[in-house]
N, C-alpha and C positions, 0 to 999 in steps of 0.2 A: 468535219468529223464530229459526229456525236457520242453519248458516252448514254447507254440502254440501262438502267436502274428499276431494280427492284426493293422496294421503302427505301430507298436515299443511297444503296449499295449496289456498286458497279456492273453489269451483269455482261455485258457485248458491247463494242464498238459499231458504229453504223454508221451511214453516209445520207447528205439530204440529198434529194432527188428533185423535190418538188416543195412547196408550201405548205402542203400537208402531208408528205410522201418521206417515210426512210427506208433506206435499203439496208439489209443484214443476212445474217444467216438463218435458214429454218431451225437450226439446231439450239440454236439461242433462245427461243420461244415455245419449246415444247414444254407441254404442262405450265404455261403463264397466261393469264388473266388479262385480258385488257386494262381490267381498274388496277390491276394490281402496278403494272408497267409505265414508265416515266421518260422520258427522254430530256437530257440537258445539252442544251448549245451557245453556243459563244463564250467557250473558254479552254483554256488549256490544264485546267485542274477540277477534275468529276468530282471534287470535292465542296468545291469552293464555286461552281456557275450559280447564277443567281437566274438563268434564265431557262425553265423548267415548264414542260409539256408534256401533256397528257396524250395517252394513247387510246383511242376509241374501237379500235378495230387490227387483228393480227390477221394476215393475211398469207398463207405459208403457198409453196406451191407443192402441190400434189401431197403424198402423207408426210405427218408428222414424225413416223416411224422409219421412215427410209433411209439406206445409209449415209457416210458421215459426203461419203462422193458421188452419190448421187441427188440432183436435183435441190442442193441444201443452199439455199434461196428462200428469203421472206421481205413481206411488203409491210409497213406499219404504216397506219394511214393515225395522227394526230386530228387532238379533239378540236385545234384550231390553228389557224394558219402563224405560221413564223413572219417574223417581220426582216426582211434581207438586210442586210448590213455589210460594213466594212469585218465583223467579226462572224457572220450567219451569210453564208452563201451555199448553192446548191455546186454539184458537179455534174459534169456530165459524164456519159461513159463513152467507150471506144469500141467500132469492132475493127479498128485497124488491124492488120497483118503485123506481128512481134515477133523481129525475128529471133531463131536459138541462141540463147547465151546473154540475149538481152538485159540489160541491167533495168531493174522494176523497183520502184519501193513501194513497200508496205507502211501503215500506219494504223496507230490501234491507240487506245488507253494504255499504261504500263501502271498496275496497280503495285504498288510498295510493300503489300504483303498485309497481314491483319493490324499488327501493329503501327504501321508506317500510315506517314499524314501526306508521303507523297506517288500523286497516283498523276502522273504526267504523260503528254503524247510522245508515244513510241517511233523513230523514223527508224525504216532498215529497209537497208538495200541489200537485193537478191535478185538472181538469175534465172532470167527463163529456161524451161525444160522444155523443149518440141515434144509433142505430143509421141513418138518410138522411140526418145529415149525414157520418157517417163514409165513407156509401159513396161521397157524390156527392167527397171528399177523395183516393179512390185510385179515384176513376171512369176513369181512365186502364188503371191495374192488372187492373180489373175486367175493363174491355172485352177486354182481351188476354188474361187469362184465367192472371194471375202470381198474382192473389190471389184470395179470398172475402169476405165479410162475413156473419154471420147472427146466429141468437140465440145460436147459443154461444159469441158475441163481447161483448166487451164495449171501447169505445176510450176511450179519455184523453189528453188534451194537458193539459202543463205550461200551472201557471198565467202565466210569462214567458216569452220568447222567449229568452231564455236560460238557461232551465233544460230537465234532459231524463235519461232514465233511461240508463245505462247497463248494461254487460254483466254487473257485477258482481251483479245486483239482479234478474237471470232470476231465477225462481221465487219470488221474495217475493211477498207479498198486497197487494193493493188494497182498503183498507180502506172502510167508510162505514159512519156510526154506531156503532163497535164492533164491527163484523164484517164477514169476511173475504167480497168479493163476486168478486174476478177473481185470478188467479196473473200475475205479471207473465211475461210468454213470446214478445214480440214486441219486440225492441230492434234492428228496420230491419236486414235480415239481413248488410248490407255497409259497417256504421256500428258504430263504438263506442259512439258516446252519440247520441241523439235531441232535437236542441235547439230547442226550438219547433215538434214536428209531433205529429204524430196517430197515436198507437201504434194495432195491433189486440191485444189482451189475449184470456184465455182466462176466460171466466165460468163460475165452480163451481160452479151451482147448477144449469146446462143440465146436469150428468154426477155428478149426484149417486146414480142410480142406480147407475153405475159405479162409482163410490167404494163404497157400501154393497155391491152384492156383490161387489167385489174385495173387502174384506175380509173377508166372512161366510167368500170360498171360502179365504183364505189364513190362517186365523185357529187352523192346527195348530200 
């Protein structure tokens, strides 16, 4: 897990992919700068890593503009390679079959607010939504034509009604059995935190061609 910074303040959670690859959300990166953007890895406090990398290149998939459930995926290609470790390891992702009701966790930053010195990693565990109950849930959305649903979705609700993802935790992975299955990229576009409802998420395995040749082609 990495923690995406703009001048030294926490901006998305993200996942390594590769040595020079992270994975996040498109939404995280609209209107940012490459020089502007930083990534910190190998620690459990985005306050306090000492081991800080530069982003060279953002790489979003299709617009920048498109909604919060649709195609909201990005690739950040670092101005040099990470060095792996027992604390800097990459993951991998899954397109295994997850079945309904599934128990998932999420992972993200948990920033402690303006005040607060503690911005620590978030774990929460939540349950898969099959793609017809997800839809019949924002069936309202749907009809009016605010949202989507498909395979390159994947949803989850918090296991309590009061728990729920917040903003801080855009771009962290959803995890299941050890590997990274969806990028968290949907945290209800007009809400801070999401407490007891039905996120839509971004499933990495539906654009993993994308992935593979964004990299081949940016790999100078």
């Amino acid at each position: 897990l990495v923690s995406l910074q703009i001048v030294g303040q926490h901006l998305c959670s993200g996942t390594i992919i590769g040595d020079r690859w992270i994975l996040t959300a498109r939404h995280c990166v609209v209107r940012v700068m490459p020089c502007c953007l930083s990534v910190i890895v190998g620690t459990n406090d985005s306050e306090k890593g000492d081991i800080r990398h530069d982003v060279d290149r953002i790489l979003p998939y299709g617009s920048l503009n498109a909604s919060f459930t649709k195609d909201n995926i990005a690739l950040l290609r670092l101005a040099s390679p990470l060095k792996f470790g027992k604390r800097v390891r990459k993951i991998k992702y899954s397109a295994a079959f997850i079945p309904d009701n599934a128990t998932l966790t999420v992972t993200g930053w948990e920033k402690g607010g303006q005040d607060s010195a503690n911005n620590n990693i978030l774990t929460l565990d939540v349950h898969h939504v099959a793609v017809d109950r997800c839809r019949a849930a924002y069936a309202k959305e749907i009809a009016s034509n605010l949202t989507s649903i498909s395979e390159a979705n994947l949803c989850i609700t918090a296991s309590r009604t009061d728990q729920g993802l917040c903003h801080d935790v855009s771009g962290g992975p959803v995890i299941w059995k050890g590997q990274q299955v969806a990028v968290v990229s949907q945290i209800m576009e007009n809400q801070t935190c999401t407490l007891g409802l039905t996120d839509i998420q971004t499933r990495v395995s539906f654009y993993d061609d994308w992935i593979q040749r964004t990299i081949a082609d940016n790999s100078d």
